[in-house]
N, CA and C atoms as an extended XYZ file, in Angstrom:
147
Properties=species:S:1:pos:R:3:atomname:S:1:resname:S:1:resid:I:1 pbc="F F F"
N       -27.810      -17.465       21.478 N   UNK     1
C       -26.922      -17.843       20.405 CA  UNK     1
C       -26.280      -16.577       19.823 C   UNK     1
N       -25.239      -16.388       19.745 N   UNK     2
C       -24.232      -15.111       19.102 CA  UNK     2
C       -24.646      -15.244       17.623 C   UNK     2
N       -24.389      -14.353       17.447 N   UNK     3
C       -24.739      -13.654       16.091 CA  UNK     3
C       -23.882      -13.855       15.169 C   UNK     3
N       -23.748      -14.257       13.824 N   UNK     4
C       -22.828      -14.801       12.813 CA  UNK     4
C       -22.186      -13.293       12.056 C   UNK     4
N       -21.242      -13.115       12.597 N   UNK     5
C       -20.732      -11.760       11.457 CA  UNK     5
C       -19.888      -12.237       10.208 C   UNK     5
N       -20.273      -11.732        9.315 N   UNK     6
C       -19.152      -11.739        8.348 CA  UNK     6
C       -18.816      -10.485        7.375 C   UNK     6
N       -17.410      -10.017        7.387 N   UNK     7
C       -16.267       -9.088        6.934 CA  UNK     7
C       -16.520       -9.677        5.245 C   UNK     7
N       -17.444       -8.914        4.590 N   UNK     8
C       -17.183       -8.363        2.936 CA  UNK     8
C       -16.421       -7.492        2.265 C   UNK     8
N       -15.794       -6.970        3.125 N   UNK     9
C       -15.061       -5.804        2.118 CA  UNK     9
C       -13.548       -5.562        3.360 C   UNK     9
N       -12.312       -5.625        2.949 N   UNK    10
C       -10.873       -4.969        3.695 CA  UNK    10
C       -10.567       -3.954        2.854 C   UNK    10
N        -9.863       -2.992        3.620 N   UNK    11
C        -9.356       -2.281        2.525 CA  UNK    11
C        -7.626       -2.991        1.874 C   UNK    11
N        -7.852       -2.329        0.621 N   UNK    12
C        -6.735       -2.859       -0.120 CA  UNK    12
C        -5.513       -1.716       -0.616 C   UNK    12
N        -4.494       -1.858       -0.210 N   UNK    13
C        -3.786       -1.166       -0.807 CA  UNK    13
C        -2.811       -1.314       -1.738 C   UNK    13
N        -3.269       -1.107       -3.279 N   UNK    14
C        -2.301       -1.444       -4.249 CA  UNK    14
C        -0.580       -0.763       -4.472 C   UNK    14
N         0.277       -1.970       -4.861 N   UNK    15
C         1.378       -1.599       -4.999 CA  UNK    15
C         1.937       -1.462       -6.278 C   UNK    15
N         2.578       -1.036       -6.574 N   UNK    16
C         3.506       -1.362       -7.805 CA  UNK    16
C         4.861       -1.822       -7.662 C   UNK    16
N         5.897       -2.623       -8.765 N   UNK    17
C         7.015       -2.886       -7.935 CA  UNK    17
C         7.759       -3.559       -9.235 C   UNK    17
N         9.229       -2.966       -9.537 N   UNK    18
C         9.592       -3.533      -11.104 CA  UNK    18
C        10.688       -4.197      -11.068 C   UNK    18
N        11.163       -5.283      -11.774 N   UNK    19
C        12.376       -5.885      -11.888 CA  UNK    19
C        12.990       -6.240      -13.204 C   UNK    19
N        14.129       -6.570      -13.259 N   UNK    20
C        14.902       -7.021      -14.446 CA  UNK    20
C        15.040       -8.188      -13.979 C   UNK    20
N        15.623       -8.739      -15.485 N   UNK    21
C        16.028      -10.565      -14.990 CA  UNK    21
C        17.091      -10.889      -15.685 C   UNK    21
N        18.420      -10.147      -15.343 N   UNK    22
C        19.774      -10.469      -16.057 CA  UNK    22
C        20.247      -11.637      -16.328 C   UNK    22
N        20.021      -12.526      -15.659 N   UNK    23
C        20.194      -14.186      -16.200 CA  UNK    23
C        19.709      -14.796      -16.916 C   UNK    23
N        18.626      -13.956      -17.359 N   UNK    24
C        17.337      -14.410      -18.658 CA  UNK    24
C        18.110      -13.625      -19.816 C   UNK    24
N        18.682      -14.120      -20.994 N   UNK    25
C        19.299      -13.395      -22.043 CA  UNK    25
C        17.616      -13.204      -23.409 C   UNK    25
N        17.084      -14.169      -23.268 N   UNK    26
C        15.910      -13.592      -24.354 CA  UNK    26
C        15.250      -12.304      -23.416 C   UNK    26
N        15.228      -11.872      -22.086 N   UNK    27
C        14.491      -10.379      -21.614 CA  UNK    27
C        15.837       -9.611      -21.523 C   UNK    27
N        16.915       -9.744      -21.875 N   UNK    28
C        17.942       -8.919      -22.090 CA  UNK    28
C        17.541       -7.293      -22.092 C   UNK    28
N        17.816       -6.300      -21.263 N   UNK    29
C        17.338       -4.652      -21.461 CA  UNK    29
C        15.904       -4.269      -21.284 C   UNK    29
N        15.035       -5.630      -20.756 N   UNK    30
C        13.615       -5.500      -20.337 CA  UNK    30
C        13.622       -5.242      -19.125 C   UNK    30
N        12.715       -4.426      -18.587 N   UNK    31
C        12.218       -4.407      -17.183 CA  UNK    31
C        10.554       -4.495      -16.742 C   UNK    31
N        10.710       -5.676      -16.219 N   UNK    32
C         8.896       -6.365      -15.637 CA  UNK    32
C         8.744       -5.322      -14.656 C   UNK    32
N         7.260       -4.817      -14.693 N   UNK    33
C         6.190       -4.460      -13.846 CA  UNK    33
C         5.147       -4.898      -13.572 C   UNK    33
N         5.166       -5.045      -12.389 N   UNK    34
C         3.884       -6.180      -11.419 CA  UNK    34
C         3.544       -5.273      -10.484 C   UNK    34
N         2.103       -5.603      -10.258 N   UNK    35
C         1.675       -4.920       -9.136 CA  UNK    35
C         0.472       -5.868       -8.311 C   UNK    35
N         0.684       -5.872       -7.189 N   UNK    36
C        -0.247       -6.299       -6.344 CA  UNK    36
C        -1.266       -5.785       -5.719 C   UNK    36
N        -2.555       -6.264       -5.242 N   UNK    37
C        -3.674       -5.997       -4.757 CA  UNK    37
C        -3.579       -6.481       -3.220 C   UNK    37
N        -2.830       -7.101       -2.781 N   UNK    38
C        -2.978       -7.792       -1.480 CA  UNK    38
C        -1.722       -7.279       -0.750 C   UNK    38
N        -1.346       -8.567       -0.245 N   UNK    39
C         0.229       -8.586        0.857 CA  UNK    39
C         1.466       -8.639       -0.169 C   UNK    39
N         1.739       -7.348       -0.580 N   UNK    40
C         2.982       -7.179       -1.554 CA  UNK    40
C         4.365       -8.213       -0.741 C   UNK    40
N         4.611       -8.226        0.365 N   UNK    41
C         5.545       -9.368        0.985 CA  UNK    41
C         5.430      -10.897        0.384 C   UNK    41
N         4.363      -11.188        0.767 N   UNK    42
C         4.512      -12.275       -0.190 CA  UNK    42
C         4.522      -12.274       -0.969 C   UNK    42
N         4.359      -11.501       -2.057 N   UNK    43
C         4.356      -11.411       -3.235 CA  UNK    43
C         6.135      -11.343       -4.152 C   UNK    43
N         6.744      -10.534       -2.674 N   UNK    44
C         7.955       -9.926       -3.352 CA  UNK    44
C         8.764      -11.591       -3.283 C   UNK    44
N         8.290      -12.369       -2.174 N   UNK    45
C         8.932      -13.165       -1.545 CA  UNK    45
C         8.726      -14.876       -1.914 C   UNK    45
N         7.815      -14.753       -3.318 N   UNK    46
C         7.232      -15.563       -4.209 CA  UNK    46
C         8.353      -15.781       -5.345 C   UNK    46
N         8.853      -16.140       -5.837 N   UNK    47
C         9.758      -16.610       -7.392 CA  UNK    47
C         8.903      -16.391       -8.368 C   UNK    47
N         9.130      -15.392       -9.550 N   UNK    48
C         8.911      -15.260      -10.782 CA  UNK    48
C         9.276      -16.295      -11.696 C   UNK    48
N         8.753      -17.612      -12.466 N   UNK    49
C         9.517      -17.759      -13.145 CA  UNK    49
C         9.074      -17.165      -14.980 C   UNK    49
């Protein structure tokens, strides 16, 4: 019988990554910063609302 492995730890590489939201008039001259722990792609590729 094979042996059961299991993966506790990936490495992670954190991102940082900032946006404005000019169509939003109450964040008018704000700029959001988010940062991710995982797959920044999906992340970028996700909708803020």
């Amino acid at each position: 019988m094979a042996a059961i492995q299991i993966k506790t730890t990936s490495k992670v590489v954190p991102k940082c990554y900032a946006y404005t939201t000019p169509g939003v008039p109450a964040y008018d001259g704000w700029t959001k910063i988010r940062g991710t722990h995982g797959d920044s792609s999906l992340m970028l590729s996700t909708p803020v609302l």
